[in-house]
Each structure stands twice: as structure tokens, then as C-alpha cells.
GUKEFI-719578 format. One record per residue (C-alpha): residue number from 0; residue in one letter; z, x, y. Coordinates in pm, 1 decimal. Example, Ala and Ser with C-alpha at 12.3 -4.5 7.8 and 13.67 -1.06 7.14 Angstrom:
2
    k  r        zz        xx        yy
    0  A     780.0    1230.0    -450.0
    1  S     714.0    1367.0    -106.0
//
This chain:
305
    k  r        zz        xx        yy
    0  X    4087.1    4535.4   -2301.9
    1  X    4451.0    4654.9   -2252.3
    2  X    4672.8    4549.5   -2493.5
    3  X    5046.1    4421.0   -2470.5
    4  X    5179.6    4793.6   -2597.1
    5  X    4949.3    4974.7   -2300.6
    6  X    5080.2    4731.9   -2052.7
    7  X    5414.1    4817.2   -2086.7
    8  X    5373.3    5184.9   -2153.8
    9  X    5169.6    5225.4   -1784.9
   10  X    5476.5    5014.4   -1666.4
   11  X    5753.5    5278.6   -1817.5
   12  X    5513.4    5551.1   -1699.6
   13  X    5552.3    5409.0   -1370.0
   14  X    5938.5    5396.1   -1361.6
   15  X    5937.7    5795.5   -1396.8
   16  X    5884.5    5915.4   -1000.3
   17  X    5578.3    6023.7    -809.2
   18  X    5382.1    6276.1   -1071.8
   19  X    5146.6    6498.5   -1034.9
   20  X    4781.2    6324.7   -1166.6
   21  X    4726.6    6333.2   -1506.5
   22  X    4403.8    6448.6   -1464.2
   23  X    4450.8    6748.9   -1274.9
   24  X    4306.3    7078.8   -1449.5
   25  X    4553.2    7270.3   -1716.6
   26  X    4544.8    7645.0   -1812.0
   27  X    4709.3    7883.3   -2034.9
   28  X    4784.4    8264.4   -2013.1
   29  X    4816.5    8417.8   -2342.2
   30  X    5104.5    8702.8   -2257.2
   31  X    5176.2    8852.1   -2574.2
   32  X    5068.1    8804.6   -2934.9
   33  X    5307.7    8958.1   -3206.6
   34  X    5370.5    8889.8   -3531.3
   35  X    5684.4    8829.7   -3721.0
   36  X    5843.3    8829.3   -4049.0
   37  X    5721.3    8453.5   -4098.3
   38  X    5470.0    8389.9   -3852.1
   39  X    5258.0    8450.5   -3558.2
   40  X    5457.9    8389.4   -3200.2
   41  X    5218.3    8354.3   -2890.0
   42  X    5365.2    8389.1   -2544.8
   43  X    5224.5    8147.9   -2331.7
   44  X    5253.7    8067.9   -1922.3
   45  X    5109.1    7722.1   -1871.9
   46  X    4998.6    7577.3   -1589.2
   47  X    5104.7    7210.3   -1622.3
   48  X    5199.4    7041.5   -1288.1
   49  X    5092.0    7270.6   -1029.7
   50  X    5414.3    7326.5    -884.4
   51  X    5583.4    7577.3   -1117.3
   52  X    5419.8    7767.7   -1443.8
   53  X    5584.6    7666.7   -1752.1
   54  X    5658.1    7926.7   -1981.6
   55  X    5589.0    7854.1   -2389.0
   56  X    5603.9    7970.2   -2741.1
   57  X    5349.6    7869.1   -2971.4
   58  X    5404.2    7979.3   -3391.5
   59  X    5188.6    7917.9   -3643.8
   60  X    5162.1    8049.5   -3983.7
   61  X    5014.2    8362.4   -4091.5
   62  X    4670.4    8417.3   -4240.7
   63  X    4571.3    8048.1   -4129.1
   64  X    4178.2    7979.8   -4168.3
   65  X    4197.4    7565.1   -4088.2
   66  X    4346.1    7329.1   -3821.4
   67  X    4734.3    7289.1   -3852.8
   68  X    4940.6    6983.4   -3870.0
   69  X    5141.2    7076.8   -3517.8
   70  X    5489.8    6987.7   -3357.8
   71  X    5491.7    6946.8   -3017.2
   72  X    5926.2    7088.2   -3027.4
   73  X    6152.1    6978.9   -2740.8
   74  X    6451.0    7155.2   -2696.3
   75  X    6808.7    7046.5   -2659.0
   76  X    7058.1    7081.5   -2364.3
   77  X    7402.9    7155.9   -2475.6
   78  X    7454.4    7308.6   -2091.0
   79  X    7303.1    7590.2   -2254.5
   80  X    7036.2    7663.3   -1932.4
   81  X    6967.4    8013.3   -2047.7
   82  X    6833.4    7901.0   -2403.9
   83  X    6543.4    7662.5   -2359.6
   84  X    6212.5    7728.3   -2583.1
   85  X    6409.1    8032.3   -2761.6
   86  X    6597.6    7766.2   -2957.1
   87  X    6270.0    7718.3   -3189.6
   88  X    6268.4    8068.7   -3248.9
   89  X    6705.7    8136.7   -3303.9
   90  X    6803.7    7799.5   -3335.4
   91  X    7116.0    7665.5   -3200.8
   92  X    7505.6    7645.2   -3281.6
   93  X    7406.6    7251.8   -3386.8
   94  X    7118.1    7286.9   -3576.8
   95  X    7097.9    7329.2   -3948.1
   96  X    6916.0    7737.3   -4038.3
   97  X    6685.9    7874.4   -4031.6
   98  X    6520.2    7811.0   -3694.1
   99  X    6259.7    7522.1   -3671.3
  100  X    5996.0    7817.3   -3608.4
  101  X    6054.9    7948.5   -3968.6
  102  X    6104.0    7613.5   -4124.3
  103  X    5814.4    7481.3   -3996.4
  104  X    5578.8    7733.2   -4055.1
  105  X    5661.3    7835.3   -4446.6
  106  X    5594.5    7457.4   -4464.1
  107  X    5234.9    7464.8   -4305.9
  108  X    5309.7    7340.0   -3924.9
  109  X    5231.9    7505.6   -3548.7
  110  X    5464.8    7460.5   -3341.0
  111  X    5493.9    7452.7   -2929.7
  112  X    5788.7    7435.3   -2750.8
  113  X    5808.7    7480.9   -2313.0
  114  X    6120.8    7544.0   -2095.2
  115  X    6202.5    7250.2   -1940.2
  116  X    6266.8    7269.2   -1583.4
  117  X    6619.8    7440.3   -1506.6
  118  X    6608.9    7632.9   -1885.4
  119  X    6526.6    7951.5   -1989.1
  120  X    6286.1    8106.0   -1767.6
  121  X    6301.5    7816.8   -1540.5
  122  X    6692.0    7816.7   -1513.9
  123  X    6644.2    7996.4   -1149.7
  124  X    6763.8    7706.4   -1014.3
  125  X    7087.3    7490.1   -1116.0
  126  X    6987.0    7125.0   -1220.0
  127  X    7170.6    6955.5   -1012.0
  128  X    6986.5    7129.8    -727.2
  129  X    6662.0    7051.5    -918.8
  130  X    6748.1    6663.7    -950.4
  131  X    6861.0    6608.4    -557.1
  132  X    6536.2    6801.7    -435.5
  133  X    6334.9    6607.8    -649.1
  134  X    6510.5    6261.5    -593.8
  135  X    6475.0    6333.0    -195.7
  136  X    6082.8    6381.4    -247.1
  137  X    6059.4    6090.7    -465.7
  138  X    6052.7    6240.0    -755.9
  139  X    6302.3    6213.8   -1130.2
  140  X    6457.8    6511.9   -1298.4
  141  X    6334.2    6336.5   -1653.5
  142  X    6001.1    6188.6   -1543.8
  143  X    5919.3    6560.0   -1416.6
  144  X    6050.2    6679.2   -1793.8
  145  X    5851.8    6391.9   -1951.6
  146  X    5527.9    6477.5   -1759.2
  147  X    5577.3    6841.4   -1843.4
  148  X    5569.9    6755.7   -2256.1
  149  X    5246.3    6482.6   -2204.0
  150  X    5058.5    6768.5   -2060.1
  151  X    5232.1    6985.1   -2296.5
  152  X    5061.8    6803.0   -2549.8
  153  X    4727.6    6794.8   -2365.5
  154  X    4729.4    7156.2   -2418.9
  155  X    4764.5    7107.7   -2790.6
  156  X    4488.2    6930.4   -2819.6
  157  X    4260.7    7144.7   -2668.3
  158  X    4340.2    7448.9   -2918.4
  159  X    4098.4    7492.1   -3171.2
  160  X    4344.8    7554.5   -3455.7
  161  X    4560.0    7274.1   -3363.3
  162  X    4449.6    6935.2   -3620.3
  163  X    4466.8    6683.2   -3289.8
  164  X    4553.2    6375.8   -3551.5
  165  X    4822.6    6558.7   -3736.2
  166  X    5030.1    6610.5   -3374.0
  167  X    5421.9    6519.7   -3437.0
  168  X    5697.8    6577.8   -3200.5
  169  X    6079.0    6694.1   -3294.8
  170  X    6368.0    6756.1   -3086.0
  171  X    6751.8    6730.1   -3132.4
  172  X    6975.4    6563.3   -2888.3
  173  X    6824.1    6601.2   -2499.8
  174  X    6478.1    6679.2   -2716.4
  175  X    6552.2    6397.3   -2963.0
  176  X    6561.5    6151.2   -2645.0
  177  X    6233.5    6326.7   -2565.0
  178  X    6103.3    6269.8   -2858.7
  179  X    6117.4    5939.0   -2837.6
  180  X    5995.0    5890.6   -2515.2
  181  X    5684.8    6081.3   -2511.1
  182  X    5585.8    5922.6   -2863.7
  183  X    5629.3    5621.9   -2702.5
  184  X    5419.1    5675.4   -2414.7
  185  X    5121.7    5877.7   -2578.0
  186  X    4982.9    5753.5   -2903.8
  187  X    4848.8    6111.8   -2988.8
  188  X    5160.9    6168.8   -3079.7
  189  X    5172.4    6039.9   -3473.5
  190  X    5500.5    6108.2   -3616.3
  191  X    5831.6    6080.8   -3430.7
  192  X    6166.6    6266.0   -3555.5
  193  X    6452.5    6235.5   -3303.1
  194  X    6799.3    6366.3   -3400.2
  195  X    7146.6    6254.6   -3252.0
  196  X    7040.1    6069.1   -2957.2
  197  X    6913.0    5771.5   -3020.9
  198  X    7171.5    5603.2   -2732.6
  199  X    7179.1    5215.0   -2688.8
  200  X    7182.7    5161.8   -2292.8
  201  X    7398.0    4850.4   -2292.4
  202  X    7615.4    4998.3   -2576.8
  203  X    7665.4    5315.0   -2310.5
  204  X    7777.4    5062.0   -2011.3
  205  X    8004.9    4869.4   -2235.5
  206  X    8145.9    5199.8   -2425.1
  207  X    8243.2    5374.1   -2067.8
  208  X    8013.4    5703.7   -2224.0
  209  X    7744.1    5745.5   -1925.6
  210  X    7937.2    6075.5   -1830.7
  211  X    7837.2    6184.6   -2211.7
  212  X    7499.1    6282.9   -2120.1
  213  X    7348.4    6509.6   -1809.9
  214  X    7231.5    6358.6   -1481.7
  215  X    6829.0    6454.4   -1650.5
  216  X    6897.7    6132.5   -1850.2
  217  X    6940.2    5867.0   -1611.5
  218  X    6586.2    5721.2   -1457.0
  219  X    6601.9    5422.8   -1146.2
  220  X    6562.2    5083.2   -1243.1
  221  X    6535.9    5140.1   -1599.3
  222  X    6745.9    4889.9   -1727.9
  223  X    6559.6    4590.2   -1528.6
  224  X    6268.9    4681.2   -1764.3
  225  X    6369.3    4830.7   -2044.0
  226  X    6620.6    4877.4   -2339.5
  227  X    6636.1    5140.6   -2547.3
  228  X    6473.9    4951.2   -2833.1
  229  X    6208.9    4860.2   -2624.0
  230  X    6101.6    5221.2   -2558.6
  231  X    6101.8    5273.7   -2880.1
  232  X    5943.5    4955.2   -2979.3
  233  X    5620.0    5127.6   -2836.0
  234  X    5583.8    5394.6   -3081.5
  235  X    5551.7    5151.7   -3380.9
  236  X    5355.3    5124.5   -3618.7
  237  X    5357.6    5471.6   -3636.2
  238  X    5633.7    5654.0   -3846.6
  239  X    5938.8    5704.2   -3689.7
  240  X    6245.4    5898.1   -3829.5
  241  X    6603.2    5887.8   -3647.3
  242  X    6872.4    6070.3   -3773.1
  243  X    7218.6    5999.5   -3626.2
  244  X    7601.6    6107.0   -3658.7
  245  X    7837.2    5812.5   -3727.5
  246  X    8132.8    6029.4   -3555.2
  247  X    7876.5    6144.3   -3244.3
  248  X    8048.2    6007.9   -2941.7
  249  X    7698.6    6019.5   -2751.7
  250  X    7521.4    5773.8   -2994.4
  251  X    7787.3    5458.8   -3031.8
  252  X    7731.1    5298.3   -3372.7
  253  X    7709.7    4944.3   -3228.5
  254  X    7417.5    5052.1   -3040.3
  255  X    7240.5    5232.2   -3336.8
  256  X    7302.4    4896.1   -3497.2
  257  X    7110.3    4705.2   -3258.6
  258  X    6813.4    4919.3   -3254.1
  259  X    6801.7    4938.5   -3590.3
  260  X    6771.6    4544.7   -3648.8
  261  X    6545.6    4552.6   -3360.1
  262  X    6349.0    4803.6   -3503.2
  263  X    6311.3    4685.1   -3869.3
  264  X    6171.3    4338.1   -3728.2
  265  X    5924.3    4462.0   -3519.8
  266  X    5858.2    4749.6   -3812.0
  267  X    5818.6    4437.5   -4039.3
  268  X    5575.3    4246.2   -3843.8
  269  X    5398.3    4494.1   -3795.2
  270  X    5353.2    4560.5   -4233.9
  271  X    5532.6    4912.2   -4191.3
  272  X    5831.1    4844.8   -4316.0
  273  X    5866.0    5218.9   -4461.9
  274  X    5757.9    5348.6   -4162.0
  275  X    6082.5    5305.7   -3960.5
  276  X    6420.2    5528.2   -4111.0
  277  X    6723.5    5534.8   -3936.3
  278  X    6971.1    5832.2   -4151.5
  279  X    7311.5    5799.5   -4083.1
  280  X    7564.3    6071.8   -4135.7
  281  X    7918.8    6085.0   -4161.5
  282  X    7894.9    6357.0   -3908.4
  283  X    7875.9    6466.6   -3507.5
  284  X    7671.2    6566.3   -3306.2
  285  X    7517.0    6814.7   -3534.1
  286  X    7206.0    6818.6   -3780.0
  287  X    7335.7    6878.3   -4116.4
  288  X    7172.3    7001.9   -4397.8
  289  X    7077.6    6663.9   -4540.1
  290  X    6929.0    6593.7   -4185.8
  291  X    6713.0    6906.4   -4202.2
  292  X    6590.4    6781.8   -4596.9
  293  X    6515.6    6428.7   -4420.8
  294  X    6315.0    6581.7   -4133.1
  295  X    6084.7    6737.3   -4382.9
  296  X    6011.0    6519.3   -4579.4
  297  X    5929.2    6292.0   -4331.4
  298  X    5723.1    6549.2   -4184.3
  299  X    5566.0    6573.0   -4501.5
  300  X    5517.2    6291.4   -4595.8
  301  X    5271.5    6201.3   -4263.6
  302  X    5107.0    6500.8   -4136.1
  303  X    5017.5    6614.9   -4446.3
  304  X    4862.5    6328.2   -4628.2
//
């Protein structure tokens, strides 16, 4: 029987364009092994959607004999096309050092992180020119990113070293929004982190910020459906970090406030009242270094249980 929670997931799936199926076969090339000071970097070229490959790092720790706690790692935007999946191996000029490759990995976690489309090896084409195309076949610049991550994460699964109940995902502003998202959608995902963009809709209209974030945010007819908190409403009970920037013009505080009391009811309901942490800084748009200590202990604290 399909619950409540499925129901509305398959309807938010459903908002995000004509896909590809779901079930259509996935590979992966390995194109170059190496290791490095603090762990092992794969090269991968995945073959996700059938349209485009999809190239990918995957790190993991050295010398590892068991199945790892893994983070499925979604990049940010920042207009910086060229970056994409390199920023979980150099980080970027907003994230707190070292690079979530080496933090994650002295502490025990794989990681995988993919180009999404119009970054790093896929920035061949401007996204702009990406989201017209797409929106004249039907299709949506985000649902095509969000589809990209779910089979993303289908590819974890498969890997023999990967633990397939200790999956988390982690991504800082565009990859904190797809964070969220794809934890809400896919319930293999267990542990959601999400840092500086956790952006209130309504709060956006009534602020005059839409023109804060890139055209890949904005998906048809969402707001008949759906509010932000009740995206995120689907990933409970499962633990769910936020960390936000009191002075970040792209995350109004009035709308972290709403989610937040929205959040802590239905966290409350549900008996996981510890399960739900929204971390406010008197910062920007930036992950400082009490951010970074919050991610891993959160991390911590439920993959490695």
C-alpha cells in the first residue's frame, strides 16, 4: 500500500519534466585510479540518462577492507561552470578547508560527486542554452540535474564497498538545495546536510530575491503543490541538518523561520525531535568553521552508529 509520503513524492517527481525511465540500464567506466596523499580518487564516466555521459569522482579512504558509510556530494554553482565535481577534491572560495574529499575520508566516508549538466566537463554548453533546449522538448534544467543525482545514487548502491544503509548526501548552496530534494524524493538516502540554501518560496516572492538564484532553480507549477517545507517535510523522520547564514541574502530569515516551526512539528510528531537541526550563523553565504564542526558531527553521529 502507498503511503501519504510516496504519494506526494511520485507527485513532486512528476512536476520535474519528461525523464528518461528510471529503469533504464546504468554503467560506469573506471578511467583512472590514483592515489593521493589522503585517499584513493577514481575517475569515473557514467552512463546515467542516455543522452550525455556524466563524468565523476569517487574517494574513499586508503587501505579500506569493509563497506563505507558514503556521501552522495553535490556541488555548488557560484557561476563557477568550469568547477563542478573538482570542488570535492579543491574545495571552493565558500567552503570551510580542507576539501570535503579529505575531510571526509580521514573521517571514514566515500564520497561521489558528478558534473552537473553545464559544469566542468559538461560546461560545453552555456546553461541558458541547456535550459531553453530542454524546456522546448519538455524537459527542466533541475529535474534533468535531480534525475542525474537519483541515478547517481543508483550507482552507489551497486558498488560493493559502498554500505547501501549508511548513504548520506551533502552539498552547499545549488548542492545544498539538492540535497534536499533528492533526500526527499529517495529514502535511500539516510542523512541530509544542506548548507546556505534552505530558501522559503513565498518568503522569495514577498522579499523581491527570485533573481538571487540561477534559472536551474525554478521548476513549473511548483508552487500550486508545494512549499519549501513541504519538500522537505518528506525526508523526515530521517535526520536532517541545515545550516544557514543569518546575513545570506539568498536564504531570508523569515523564511528559515517558517520552515523551521514547520519542521519541528512534523519532527515532533513524528518522536524525532533531535533529528531535525537548523544552525544559524551570524554569517553569509559561506560555511564557516563552526558549520564544517556541525556537518560532522552530524555525519557522525548517523552513519556511523
Amino acid at each position: 500500500m502507498i503511503n501519504t509520503q510516496d504519494n506526494r513524492r511520485n507527485q513532486l517527481y512528476q512536476l520535474l519534466g519528461d525523464l528518461p525511465e528510471r529503469t533504464r540500464p546504468i554503467s560506469a567506466i573506471l578511467l583512472r585510479e590514483s592515489v593521493e596523499p589522503d585517499y584513493i580518487l577514481e575517475k569515473l564516466l557514467l552512463d546515467l540518462n542516455g543522452i550525455e555521459p556524466v563524468p565523476a569522482y569517487f574517494v574513499r579512504p586508503k587501505n579500506a577492507t569493509h563497506k563505507l558509510p558514503t556521501i552522495l556530494y553535490n556541488h555548488s554553482h557560484g557561476g563557477n561552470y568550469h568547477l563542478g565535481k573538482e570542488e570535492l577534491l579543491i574545495g571552493n572560495s565558500y567552503l570551510f578547508s580542507p576539501p570535503y574529499a579529505v575531510e571526509l575520508t580521514r573521517n571514514g566516508y566515500a564520497a561521489l560527486c558528478i558534473d552537473a549538466w553545464a559544469f566542468g566537463e559538461r560546461s560545453h554548453t552555456t546553461e541558458s542554452a541547456i535550459f531553453k533546449r530542454m524546456l522546448w522538448n519538455g524537459q527542466v534544467l533541475w529535474g534533468m540535474m535531480v534525475y542525474d543525482n537519483l541515478r547517481a545514487l543508483d550507482y552507489l548502491v551497486s558498488r560493493p564497498d559502498v554500505d547501501a544503509n549508511r548513504i548520506g548526501t551533502l552539498g552547499m548552496s545549488m548542492g545544498s538545495t539538492m540535497s534536499w530534494w533528492i533526500a526527499a524524493l529517495d529514502t535511500r538516502i539516510k542523512v541530509c546536510v544542506d548548507i546556505c540554501c534552505l530558501t522559503d518560496f513565498d518568503t522569495m516572492v514577498e522579499t523581491n530575491s527570485l533573481d538571487l538564484h540561477g534559472v536551474y532553480y525554478y521548476v513549473p507549477k511548483l508552487l500550486k503543490y508545494f512549499t519549501t517545507a513541504e519538500i522537505n517535510a518528506l525526508i523526515a523522520p530521517r535526520p536532517h541538518l541545515s545550516l544557514a547564514g543569518l546575513q545570506d541574502p539568498l536564504t531570508p530569515v523569515a523564511g528559515l523561520d517558517k520552515i523551521d516551526a514547520e519542521l519541528k512539528k512534523i519532527y515532533t510528531a513524528a518522536n524525532a525531535t533531535d533529528y531535525w537541526k537548523l544552525f544559524r550563523s551570524n554569517s553569509g553565504h559561506i560555511e564557516t568553521a563552526e558549520m564544517r564542526k556541525e556537518v560532522m558531527l552530524w555525519l557522525n553521529r548517523f552513519l556511523c552508529e
